[in-house]
C-alpha positions as CSV (number, residue, x, y, z in Angstrom):
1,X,-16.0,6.3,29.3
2,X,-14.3,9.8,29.3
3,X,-15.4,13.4,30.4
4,X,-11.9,15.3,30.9
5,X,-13.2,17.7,27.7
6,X,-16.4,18.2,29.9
7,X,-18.2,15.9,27.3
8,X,-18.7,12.1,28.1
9,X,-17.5,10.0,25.4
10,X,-16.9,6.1,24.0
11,X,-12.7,5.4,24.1
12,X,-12.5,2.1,21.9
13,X,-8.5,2.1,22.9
14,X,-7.1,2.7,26.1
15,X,-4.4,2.0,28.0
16,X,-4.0,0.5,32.0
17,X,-2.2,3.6,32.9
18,X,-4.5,6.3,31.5
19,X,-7.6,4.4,32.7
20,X,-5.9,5.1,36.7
21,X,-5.0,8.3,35.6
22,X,-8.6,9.4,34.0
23,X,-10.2,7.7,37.6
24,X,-7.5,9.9,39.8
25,X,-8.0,12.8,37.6
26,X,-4.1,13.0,37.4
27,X,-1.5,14.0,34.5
28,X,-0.1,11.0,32.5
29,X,3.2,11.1,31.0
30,X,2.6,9.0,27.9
31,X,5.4,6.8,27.0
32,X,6.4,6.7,23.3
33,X,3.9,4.3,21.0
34,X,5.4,1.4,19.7
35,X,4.7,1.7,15.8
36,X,2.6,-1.2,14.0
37,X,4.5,-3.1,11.3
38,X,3.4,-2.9,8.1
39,X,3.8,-5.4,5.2
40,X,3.7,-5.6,1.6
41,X,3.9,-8.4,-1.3
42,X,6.8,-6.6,-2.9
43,X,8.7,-3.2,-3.6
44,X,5.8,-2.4,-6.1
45,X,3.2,-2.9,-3.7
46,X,5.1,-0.7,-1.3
47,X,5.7,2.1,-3.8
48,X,1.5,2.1,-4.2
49,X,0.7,1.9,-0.4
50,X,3.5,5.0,-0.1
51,X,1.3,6.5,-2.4
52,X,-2.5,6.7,-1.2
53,X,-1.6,7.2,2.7
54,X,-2.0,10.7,4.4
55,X,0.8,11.6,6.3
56,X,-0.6,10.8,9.8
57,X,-1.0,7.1,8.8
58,X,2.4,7.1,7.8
59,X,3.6,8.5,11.0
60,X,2.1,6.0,12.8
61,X,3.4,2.6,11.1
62,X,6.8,0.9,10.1
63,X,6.9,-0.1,6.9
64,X,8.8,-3.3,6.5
65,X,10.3,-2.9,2.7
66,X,13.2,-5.1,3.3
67,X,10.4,-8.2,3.4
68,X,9.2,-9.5,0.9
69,X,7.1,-12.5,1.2
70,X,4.9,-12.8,-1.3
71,X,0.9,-12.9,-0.5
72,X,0.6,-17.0,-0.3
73,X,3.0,-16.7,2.3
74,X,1.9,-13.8,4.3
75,X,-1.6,-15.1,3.9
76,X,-0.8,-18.5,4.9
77,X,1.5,-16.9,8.5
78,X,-2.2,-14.9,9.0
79,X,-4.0,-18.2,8.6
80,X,-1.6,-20.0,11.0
81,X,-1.9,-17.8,13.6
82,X,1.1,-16.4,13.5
83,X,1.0,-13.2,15.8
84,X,3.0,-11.1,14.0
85,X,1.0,-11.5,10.9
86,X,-2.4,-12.7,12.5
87,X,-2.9,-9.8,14.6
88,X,0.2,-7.9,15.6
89,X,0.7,-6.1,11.6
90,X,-1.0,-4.5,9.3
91,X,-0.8,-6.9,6.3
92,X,-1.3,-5.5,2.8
93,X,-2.2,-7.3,0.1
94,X,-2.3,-6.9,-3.9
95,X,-5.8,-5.9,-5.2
96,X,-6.2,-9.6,-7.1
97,X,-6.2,-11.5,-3.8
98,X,-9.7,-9.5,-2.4
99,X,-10.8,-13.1,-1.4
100,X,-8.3,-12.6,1.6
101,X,-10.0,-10.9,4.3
102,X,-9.1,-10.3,7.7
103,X,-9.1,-7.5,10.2
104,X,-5.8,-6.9,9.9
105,X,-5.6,-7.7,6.5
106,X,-6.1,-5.2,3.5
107,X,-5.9,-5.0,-0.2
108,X,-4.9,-2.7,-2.6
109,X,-7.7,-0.7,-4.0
110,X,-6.8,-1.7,-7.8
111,X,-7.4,-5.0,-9.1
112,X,-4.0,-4.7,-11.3
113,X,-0.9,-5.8,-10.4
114,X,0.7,-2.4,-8.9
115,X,3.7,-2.7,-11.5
116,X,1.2,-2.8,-14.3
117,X,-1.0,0.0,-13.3
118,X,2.0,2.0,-12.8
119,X,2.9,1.3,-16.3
120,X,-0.3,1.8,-17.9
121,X,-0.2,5.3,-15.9
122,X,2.4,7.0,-17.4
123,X,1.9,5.1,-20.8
124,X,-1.5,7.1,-21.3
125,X,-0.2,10.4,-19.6
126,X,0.5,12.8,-22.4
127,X,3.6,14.0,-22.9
128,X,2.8,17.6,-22.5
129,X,1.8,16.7,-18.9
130,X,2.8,19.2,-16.0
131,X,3.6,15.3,-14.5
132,X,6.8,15.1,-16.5
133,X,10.3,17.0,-15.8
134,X,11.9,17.5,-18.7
135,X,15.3,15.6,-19.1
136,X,14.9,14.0,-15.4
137,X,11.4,11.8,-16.3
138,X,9.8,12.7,-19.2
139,X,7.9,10.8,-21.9
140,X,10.6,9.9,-23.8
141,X,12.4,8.8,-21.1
142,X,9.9,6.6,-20.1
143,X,9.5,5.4,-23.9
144,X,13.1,5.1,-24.9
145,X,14.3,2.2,-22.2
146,X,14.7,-1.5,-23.2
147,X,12.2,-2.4,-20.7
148,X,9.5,-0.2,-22.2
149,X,9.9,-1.9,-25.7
150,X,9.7,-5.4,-24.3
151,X,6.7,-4.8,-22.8
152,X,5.1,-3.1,-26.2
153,X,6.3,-5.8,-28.2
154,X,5.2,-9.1,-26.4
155,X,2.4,-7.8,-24.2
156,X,-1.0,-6.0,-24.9
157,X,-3.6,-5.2,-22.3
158,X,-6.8,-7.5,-22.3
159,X,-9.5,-5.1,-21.1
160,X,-12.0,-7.7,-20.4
161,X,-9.6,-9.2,-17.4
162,X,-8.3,-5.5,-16.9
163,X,-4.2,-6.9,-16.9
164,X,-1.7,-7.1,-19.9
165,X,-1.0,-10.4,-21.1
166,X,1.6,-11.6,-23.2
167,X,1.1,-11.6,-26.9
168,X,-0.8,-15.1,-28.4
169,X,2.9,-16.1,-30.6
170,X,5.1,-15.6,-27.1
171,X,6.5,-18.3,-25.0
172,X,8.8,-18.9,-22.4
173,X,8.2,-15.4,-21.0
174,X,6.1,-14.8,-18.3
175,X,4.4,-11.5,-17.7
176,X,5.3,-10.9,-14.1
177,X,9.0,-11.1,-15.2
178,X,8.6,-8.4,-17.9
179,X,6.8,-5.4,-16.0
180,X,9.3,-6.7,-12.6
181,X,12.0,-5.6,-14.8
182,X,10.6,-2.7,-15.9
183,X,10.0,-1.4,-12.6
184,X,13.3,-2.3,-11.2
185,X,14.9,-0.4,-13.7
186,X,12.6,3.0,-13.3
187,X,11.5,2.6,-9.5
188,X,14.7,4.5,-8.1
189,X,12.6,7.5,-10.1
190,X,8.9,6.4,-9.7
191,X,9.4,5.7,-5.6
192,X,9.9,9.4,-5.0
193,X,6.7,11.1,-4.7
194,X,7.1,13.6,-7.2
195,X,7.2,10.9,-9.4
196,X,4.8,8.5,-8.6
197,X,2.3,7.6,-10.6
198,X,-0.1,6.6,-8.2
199,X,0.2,9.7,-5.8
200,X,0.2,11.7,-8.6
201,X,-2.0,10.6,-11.4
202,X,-4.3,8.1,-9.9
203,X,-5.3,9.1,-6.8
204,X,-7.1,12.3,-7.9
205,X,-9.2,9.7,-10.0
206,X,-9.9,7.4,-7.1
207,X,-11.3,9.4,-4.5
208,X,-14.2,6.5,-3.3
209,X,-11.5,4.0,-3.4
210,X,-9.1,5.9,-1.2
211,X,-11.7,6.8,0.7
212,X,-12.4,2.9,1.5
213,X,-8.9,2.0,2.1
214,X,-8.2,4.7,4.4
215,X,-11.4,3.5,6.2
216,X,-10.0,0.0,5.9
217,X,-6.7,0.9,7.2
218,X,-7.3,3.1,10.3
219,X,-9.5,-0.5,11.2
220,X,-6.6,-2.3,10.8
221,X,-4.5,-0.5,12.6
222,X,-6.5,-0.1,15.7
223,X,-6.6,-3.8,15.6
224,X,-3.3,-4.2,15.6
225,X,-2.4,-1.3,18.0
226,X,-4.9,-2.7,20.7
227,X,-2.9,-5.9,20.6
228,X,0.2,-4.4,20.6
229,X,-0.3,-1.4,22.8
230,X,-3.6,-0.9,24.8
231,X,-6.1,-3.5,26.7
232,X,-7.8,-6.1,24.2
């Protein structure tokens, strides 16, 4: 409990020092907060997590891009109890592994692999778009690369499991590989805000969804930061 604004109020969070300092009624000088980790599958995940959080989230976290573990294995470390993925990081997870739920533990709010709802994105954005810069990324840009037609000629996109999937006469190819490569090729483009898709095009769409996440998130990370940070 708290009344320095003259109001009594619930603190969730708080540390040993403020606690003295609220019962002495004396100034604290706050020491800089440690920022809480935050981990992805991949680069594409990353790209779609940099793309639905505000700005004060983002201040508040590390984002660990040069990780990758995949989610089996950052799943299995939260299982395990390992502290820096059970309850020490936010863990984020791809929208097709919602079956993996803990506190500190999140999924993307899209169901499709980040890579291929990038894709399908700027595949259905018109070309006319205030989106595209002409020359720099526009739509025959993203058309025109070898990547692009790989996709278009083995894939097509199943609606009823809401994923592309490769072509019934392909083999030896596996999805993943082809929209990885696609990415890989275009994400030095797509990973700067004024290019990605998802901060751009399918977040004004996806207000309840963003909405949830953020909810989601903020949870997580006060998990995390009372761990890391404050009394538990």
């Amino acid at each position: 409990m708290n009344n320095a604004t003259g109001v009594v109020r619930n603190q969730n969070s708080i540390t040993m020092d403020e606690i003295i300092a609220s019962l002495e009624v004396k100034r604290i000088n706050k020491q800089k907060e440690r920022k809480i980790h935050c981990y992805c599958e991949d680069t594409e995940a990353y790209t779609f997590l940099n793309g639905i959080l505000n700005t004060k989230q983002k201040a508040k976290i590390e984002i660990m891009k040069t990780i990758k573990l995949g989610g089996e294995n950052m799943w299995d470390l939260v299982t395990k109890g390992i502290p820096e993925f059970s309850k020490l990081s936010i863990i984020i997870l791809d929208g097709d592994k919602e079956k993996h739920r803990k506190t500190n533990t999140i999924n993307l709010p899209s169901p499709m692999p980040p890579d291929q709802l990038m894709f399908k994105l700027l595949e259905e954005e018109p070309a006319d778009s205030s989106y595209w810069e002409e020359r720099v990324w526009d739509k025959q840009l993203f058309n025109n690369s070898d990547e692009y037609i790989k996709i278009k000629d083995k894939t097509i996109f199943d609606k009823q499991k809401g994923k592309y999937i490769l072509k019934d006469n392909i083999n030896g190819i596996k999805t993943r590989d082809l929209f990885k490569a696609w990415f890989n090729k275009e994400k030095g483009t797509i990973a700067k805000a004024q290019f990605n898709p998802i901060k751009q095009l399918w977040v004004k769409n996806h207000s309840n969804e963003i909405k949830r996440f953020s909810s989601q998130f903020d949870d997580a990370y006060d998990f995390c930061y009372s761990h890391l940070n404050y009394l538990s």
